[in-house]
PABA-634900 format. One record per atom (N, C-alpha, C): residue in one letter; x, y, z. Coordinates in steps of 0.2 Angstrom, whole numbers, plus 5000, padded with zeros to 4 digits. Layout:
BEGIN
aXYZ
...
END
This chain:
BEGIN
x551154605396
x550454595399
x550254525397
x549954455402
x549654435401
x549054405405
x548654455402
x547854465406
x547954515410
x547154535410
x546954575415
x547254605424
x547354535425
x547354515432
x548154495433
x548654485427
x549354475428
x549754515426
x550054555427
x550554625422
x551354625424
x551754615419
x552354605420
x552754625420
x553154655425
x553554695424
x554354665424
x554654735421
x555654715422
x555654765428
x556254735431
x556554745438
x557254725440
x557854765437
x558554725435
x558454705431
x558854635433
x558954605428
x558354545427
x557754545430
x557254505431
x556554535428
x556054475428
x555454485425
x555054475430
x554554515434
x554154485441
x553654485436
x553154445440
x552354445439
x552154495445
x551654545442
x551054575448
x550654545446
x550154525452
x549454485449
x548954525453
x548654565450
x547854595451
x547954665453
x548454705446
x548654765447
x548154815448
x547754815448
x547154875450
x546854865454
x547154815459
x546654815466
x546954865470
x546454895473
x546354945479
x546854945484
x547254965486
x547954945491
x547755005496
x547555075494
x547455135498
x546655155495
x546155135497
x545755185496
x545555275497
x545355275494
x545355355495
x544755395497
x544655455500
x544155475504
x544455525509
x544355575510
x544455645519
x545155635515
x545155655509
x545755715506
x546255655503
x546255605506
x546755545505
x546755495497
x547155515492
x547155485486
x547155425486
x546955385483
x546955315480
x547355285475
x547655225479
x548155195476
x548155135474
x548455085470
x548155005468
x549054995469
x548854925469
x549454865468
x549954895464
x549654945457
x549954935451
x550655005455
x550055045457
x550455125462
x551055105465
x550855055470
x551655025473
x552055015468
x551754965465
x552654915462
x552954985457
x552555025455
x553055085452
x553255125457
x553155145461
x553355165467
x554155135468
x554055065471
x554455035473
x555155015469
x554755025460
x555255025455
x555655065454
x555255135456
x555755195455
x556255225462
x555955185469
x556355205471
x556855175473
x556855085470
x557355065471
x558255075472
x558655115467
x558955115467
x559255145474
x558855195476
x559155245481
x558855165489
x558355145488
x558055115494
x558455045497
x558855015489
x559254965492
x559654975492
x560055035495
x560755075498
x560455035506
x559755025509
x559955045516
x559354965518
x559354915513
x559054865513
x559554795511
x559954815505
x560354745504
x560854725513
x560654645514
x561054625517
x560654615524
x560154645524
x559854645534
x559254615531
x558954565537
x558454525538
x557854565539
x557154555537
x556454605536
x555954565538
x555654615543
x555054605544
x554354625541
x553954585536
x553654615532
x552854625534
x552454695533
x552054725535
x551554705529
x551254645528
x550654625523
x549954675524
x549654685519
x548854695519
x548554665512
x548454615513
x548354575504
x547654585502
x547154615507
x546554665504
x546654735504
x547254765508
x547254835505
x546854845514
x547254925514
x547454945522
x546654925525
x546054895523
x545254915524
x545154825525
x545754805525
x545754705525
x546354715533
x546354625533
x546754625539
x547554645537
x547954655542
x548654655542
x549054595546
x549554585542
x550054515543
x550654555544
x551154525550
x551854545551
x552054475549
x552454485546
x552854415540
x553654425544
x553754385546
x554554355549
x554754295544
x554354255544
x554654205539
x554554205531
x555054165527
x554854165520
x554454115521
x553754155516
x553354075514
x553954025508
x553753955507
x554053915504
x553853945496
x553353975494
x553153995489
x553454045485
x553754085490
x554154115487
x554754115482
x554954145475
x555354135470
x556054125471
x556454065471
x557254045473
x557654095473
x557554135469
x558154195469
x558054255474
x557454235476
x557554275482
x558054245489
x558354325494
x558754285498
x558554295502
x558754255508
x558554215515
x558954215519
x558854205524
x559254215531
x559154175536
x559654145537
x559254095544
x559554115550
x559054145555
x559254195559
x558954135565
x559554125570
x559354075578
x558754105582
x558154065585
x557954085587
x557654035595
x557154055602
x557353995604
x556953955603
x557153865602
x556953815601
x556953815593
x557153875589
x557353845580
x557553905579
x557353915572
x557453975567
x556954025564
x557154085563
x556854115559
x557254115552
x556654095546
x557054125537
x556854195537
x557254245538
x557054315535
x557254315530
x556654345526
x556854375518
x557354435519
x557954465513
x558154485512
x558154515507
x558054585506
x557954605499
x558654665495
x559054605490
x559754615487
x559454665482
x558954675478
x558954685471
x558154695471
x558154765464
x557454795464
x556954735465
x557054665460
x556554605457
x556154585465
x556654565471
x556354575476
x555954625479
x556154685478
x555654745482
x554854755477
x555054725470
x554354715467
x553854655467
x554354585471
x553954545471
x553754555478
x553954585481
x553554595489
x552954655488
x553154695484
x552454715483
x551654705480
x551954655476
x551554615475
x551254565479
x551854545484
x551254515489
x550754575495
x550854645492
x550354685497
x550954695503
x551554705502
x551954705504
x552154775507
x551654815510
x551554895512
x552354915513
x552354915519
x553154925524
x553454865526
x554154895523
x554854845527
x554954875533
x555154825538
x555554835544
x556254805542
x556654815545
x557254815543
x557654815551
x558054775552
x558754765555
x559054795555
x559554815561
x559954865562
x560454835560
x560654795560
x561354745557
x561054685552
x561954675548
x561954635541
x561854575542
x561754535539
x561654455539
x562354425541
x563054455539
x563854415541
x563654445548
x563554505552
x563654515558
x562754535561
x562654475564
x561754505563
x561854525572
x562554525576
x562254535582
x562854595584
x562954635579
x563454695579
x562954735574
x562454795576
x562254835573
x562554895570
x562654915564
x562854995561
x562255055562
x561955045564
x561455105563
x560955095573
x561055145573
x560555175581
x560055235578
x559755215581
x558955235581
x558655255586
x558555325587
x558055355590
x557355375587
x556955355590
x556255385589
x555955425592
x555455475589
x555255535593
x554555515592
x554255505597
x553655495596
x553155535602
x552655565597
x552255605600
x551855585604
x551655635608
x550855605613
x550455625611
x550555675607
x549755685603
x549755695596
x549555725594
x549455745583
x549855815584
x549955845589
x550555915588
x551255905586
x551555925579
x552255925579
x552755955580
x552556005584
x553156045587
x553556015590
x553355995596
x553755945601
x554255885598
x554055865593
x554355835589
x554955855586
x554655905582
x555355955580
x555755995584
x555656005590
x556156045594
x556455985599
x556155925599
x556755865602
x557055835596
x557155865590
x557555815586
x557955875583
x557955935587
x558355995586
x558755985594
x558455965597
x558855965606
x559455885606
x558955845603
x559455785599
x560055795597
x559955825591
x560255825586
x561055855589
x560655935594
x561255975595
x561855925603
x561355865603
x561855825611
x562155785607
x562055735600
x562355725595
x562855735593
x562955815591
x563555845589
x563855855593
x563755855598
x564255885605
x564655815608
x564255745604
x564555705608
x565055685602
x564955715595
x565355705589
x564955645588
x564655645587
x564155595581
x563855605576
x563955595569
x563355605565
x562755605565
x562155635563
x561555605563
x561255625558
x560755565556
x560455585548
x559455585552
x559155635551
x558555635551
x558155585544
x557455565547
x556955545543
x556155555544
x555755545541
x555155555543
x554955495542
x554455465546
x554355415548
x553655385543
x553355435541
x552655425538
x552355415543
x552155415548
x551755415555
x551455465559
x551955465563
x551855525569
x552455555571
x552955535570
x553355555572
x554355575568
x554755565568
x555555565565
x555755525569
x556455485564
x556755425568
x557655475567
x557855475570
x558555515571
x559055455569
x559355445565
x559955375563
x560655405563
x561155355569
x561755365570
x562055305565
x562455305560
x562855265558
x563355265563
x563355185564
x564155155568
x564655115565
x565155075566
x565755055564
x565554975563
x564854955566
x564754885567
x565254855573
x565654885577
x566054855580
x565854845589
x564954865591
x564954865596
x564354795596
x564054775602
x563554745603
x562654765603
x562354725602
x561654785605
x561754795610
x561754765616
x561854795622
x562054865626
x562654855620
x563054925622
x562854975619
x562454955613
x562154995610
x561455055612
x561354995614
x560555005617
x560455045624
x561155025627
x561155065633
x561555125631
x561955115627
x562055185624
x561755225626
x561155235616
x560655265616
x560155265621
x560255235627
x559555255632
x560155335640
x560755315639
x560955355641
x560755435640
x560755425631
x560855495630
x560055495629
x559755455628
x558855495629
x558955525637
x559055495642
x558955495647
x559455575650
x559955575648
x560255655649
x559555705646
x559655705638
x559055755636
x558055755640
x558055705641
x557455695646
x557755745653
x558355725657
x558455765663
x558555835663
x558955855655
x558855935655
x558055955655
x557455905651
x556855955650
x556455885652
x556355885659
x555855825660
x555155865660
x555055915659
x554255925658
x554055925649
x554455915646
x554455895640
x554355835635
x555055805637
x555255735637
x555355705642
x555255635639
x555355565643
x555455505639
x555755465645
x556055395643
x555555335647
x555055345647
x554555315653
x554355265646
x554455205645
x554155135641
x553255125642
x552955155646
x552455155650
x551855195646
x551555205644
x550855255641
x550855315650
x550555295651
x550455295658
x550655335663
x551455325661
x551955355664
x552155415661
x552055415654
x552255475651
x551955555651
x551455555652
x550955625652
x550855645645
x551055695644
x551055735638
x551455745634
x552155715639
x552655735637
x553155675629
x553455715625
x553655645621
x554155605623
x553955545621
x554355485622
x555055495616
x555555475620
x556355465614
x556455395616
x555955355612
x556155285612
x556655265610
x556955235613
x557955195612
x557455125610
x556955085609
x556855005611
x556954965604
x557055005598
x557354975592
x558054955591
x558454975597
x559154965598
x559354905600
x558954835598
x559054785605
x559254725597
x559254685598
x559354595595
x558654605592
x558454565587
x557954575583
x557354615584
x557554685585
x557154725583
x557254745577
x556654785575
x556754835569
x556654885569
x556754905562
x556355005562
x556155005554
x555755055555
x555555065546
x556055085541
x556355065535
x556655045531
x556655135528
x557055155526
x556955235522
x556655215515
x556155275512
x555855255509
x555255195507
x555055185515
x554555135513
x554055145514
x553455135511
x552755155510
x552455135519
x552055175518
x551855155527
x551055145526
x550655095530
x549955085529
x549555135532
x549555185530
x548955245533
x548655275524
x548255295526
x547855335521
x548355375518
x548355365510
x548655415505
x549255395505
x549455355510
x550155305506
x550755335505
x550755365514
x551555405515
x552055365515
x552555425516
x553255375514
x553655395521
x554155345523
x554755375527
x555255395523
x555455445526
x556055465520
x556455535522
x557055485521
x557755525522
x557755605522
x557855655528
x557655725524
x558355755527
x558355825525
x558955855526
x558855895533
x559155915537
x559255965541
x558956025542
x559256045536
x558656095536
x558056125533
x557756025531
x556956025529
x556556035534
x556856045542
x556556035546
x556056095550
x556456145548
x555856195548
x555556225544
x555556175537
x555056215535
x554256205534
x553856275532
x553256255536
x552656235533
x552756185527
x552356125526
x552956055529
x553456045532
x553656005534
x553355945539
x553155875542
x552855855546
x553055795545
x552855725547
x553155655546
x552755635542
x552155655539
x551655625534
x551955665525
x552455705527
x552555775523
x552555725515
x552855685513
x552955655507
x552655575508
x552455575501
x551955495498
x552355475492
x551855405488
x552255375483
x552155425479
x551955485478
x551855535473
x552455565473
x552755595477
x553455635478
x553855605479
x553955555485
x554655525487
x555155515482
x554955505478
x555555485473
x555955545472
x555455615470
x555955675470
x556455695476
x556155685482
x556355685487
x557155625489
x557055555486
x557655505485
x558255545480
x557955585475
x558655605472
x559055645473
x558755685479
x559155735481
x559555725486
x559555665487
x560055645490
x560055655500
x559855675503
x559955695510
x560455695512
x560355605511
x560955585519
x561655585514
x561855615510
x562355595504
x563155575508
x563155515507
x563955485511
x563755495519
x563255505520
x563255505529
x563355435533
x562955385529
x563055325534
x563755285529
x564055295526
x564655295525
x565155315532
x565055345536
x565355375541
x565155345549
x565155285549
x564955255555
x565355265559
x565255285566
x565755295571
x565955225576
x566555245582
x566655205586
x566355225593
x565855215598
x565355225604
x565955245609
x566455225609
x566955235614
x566755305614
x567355345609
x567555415611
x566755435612
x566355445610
x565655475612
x565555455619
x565555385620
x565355375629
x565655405633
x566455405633
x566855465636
x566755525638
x566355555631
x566155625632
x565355615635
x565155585635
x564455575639
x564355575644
x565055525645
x565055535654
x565455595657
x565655635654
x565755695657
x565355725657
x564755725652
x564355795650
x563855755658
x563855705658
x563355685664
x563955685670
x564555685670
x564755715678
x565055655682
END
């Protein structure tokens, strides 16, 4: 510790600076606990170990609030220059230059981003060696209104066209509104192909239950029905990182769940914060599941039979 305003922590094999560990980051109020700067970087120290399984190597888009969720918010693509040399970087093409995306290899990273008020990581579906061959598809369930049911019985209707096409799938909760469904792949295909993929198969489960679901990109178009957003399957999109803190009241988490956490009946996408996730991180969910990346092919095959 030195001073009030600086506090020091280990992280690996490093020493970070937090500076101004008891400011407000989540205030509290209508049931929602209160949280400071110092809440995070514990947080983010303890769940490191399990959180940089699904962070080293991809490029981040970072979700600032340097007064705390009640200040403005920053989406950070580039590294400031200010930032500490050991942190790693990534120079991603973009048109007319570059993007440097921060990378985060190592706890020292996940605590100095915290310390910049660094709420939630976005993260890239593919590595820095192959940034334009993604291992990971993403489905999102996203509701039309505060009801979870619909949620939970499309990521049960998901899940069972998934199995049918012989895909693995690992559920999460999003800290939001809704569950993001993640197929590990083989890295061997393009987003393109990915992305049309993933919109194949929304668009099969939408035409079995189009009073339910929808593939409509549109507010408008939608009704009441949920959206099975495929649009984080593309060239620099992202999706929320597992395990990362989300900017809403009391300071949920997204986080890796099992199958059959899914019905039970405190379950929901807000269901775990920085106060639990970590017990929630040790148990492992997804254990060895995205170890088991598939190839699109045989699935596409069987997709275009189940579609005829």
């Amino acid at each position: 510790m030195s001073g009030d305003d600086v506090h020091t922590v280990r992280a690996g094999r490093r020493t970070v600076e937090v500076h101004r560990p008891d400011k407000v980051l989540f205030p509290g109020g209508d049931d929602a606990k209160e949280y400071t700067k110092r809440d995070l970087v514990d947080y983010y120290r303890a769940v490191a170990p399990f959180m940089l399984l699904h962070l080293r190597g991809r490029p981040l888009m970072l979700q600032r609030h340097p007064d705390g969720l009640d200040g403005p918010e920053f989406m950070q693509k580039n590294t400031p220059e200010n930032y500490p040399e050991w942190i790693t970087r990534v120079e991603v093409p973009k048109e007319g230059g570059t993007v440097r995306h921060t990378v985060c290899d190592d706890a020292a990273t996940l605590v100095h981003l915290a310390d910049q008020a660094c709420l939630t990581l976005h993260r890239w579906l593919s590595r820095t060696g192959r940034l334009d061959r993604p291992d990971r598809m993403v489905f999102d369930l996203d509701p039309s209104g505060d009801s979870f049911a619909p949620v939970r019985e499309a990521a049960w209707q998901l899940a069972e066209l998934l199995d049918e096409l012989k895909l693995p799938s690992a559920l999460m909760t999003t800290g939001s509104r809704g569950l993001h469904i993640v197929v590990p792949l083989n890295g061997h295909h393009g987003f393109d192909e990915v992305r049309e993929f993933a919109r194949d198969v929304a668009d099969t489960l939408a035409a079995a239950h189009p009073d339910r679901f929808t593939t409509a990109a549109r507010k408008r178009d939608r009704g009441e029905r949920l959206y099975l957003d495929v649009q984080r399957n593309a060239y620099a999109q992202t999706a929320v990182a597992p395990f990362t803190v989300r900017a809403r009241p009391g300071a949920p988490v997204a986080v890796p769940v099992a199958w059959d956490q899914l019905d039970h009946p405190d379950f929901g996408p807000r269901r775990w914060t920085i106060a639990d996730a970590v017990d929630q991180a040790r148990a492992n969910p997804w254990a060895g599941l995205m170890n088991r990346g598939r190839a699109l092919g045989p699935a596409r095959r069987r997709l275009n039979a189940l579609r005829g």
